[in-house]
C-alpha positions in Angstrom: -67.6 -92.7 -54.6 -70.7 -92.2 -53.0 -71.4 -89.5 -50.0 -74.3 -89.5 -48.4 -75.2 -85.9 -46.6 -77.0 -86.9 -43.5 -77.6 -83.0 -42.9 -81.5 -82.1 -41.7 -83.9 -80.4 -44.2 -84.0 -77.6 -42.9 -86.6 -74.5 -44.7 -84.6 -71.7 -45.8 -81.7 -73.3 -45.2 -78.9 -73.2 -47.8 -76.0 -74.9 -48.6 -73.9 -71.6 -47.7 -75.9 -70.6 -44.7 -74.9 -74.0 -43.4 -71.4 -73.4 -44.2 -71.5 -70.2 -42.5 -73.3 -71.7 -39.5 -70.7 -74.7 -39.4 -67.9 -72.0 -39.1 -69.5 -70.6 -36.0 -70.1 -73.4 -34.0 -67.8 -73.6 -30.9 -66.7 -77.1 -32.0 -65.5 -78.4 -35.1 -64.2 -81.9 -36.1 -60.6 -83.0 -37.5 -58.9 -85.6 -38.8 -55.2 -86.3 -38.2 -53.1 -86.5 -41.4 -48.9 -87.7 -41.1 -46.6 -88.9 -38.5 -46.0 -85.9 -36.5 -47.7 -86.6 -33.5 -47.0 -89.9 -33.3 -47.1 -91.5 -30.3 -49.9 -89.4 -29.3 -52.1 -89.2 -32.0 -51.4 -91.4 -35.2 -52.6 -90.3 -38.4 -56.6 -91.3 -39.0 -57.3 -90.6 -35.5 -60.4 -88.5 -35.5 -60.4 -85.6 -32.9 -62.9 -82.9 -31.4 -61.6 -79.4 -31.0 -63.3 -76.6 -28.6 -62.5 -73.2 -30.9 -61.0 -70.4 -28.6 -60.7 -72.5 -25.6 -57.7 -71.0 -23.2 -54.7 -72.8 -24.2 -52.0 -73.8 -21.3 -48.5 -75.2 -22.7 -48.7 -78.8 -23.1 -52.1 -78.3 -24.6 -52.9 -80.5 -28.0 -54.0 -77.8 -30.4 -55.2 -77.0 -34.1 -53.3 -73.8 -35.2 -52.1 -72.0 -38.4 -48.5 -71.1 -38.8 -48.5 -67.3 -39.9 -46.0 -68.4 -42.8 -48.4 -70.7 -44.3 -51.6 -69.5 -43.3 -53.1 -72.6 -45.7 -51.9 -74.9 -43.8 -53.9 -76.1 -40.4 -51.3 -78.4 -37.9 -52.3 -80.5 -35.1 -49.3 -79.9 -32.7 -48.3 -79.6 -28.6 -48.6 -75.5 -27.7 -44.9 -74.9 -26.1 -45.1 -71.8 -25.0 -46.7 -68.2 -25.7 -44.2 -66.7 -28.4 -45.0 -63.4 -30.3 -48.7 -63.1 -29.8 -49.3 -66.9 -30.5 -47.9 -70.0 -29.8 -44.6 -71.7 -30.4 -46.1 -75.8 -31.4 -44.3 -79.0 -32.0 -45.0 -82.5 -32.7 -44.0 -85.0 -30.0 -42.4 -87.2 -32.6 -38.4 -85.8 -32.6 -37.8 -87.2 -35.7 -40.7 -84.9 -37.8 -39.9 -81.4 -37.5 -42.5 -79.4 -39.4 -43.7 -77.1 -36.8 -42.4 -74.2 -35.7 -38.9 -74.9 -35.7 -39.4 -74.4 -39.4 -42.8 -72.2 -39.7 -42.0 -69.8 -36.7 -45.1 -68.8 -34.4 -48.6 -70.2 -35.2 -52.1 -68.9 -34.1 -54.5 -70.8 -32.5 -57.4 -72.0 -33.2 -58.8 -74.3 -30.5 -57.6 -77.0 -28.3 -58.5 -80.3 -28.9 -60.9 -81.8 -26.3 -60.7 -85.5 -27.1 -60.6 -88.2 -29.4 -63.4 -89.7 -30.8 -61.9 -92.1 -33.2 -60.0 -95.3 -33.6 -60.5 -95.4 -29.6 -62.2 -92.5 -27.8 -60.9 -90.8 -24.8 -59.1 -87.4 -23.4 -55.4 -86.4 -24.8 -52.8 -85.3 -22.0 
């Protein structure tokens, strides 16, 4: 497989500095992987996420349940639980959210989709 890395030439600019710089930016890009979310979001659909936007319950968000911290979710915020958020898929019959993990911190809310068919999530 071939990638081709369509990222400016930029003097002085390294591969980590990018890296750094890519961390920081107030949004970041994600691509939806399994059936959780399903009929909302189906996995493949490409989303754009606004880090540290104010989450409201019934919000679309990326998180990180504290009991596996390696794994990032794309889930509904519930409800404010704990000092994060209790998320769940909207499909019942896929329950790996926080009826398993427990409470999951935030990362940003996802501000649309921009891939197979763009528009805003409700």
């Amino acid at each position: 497989m071939i990638r081709l890395d369509t990222t400016p030439y930029i003097p002085g600019l390294t591969r980590r500095r990018l890296d750094a710089l890519r961390w920081q930016l107030p949004l970041f890009a994600v691509l939806v992987s399994g059936p959780s979310m399903v009929p909302t979001l189906r996995s493949g659909d490409a989303l754009i996420v606004r880090r540290g936007a104010r989450v409201r319950t019934g919000d679309i968000v990326v998180g990180r349940f504290r009991s596996r911290p390696d794994l990032l979710v794309v889930k509904r915020a519930v409800r404010e639980h704990d000092g994060g958020w209790w998320l769940e898929g909207d499909n019942e019959f896929v329950r790996d959210d926080s009826r398993v993990y427990g409470v999951a911190d935030v990362i940003g809310r996802v501000a649309f989709r921009y891939y197979p068919s763009p528009g805003r999530l409700s």
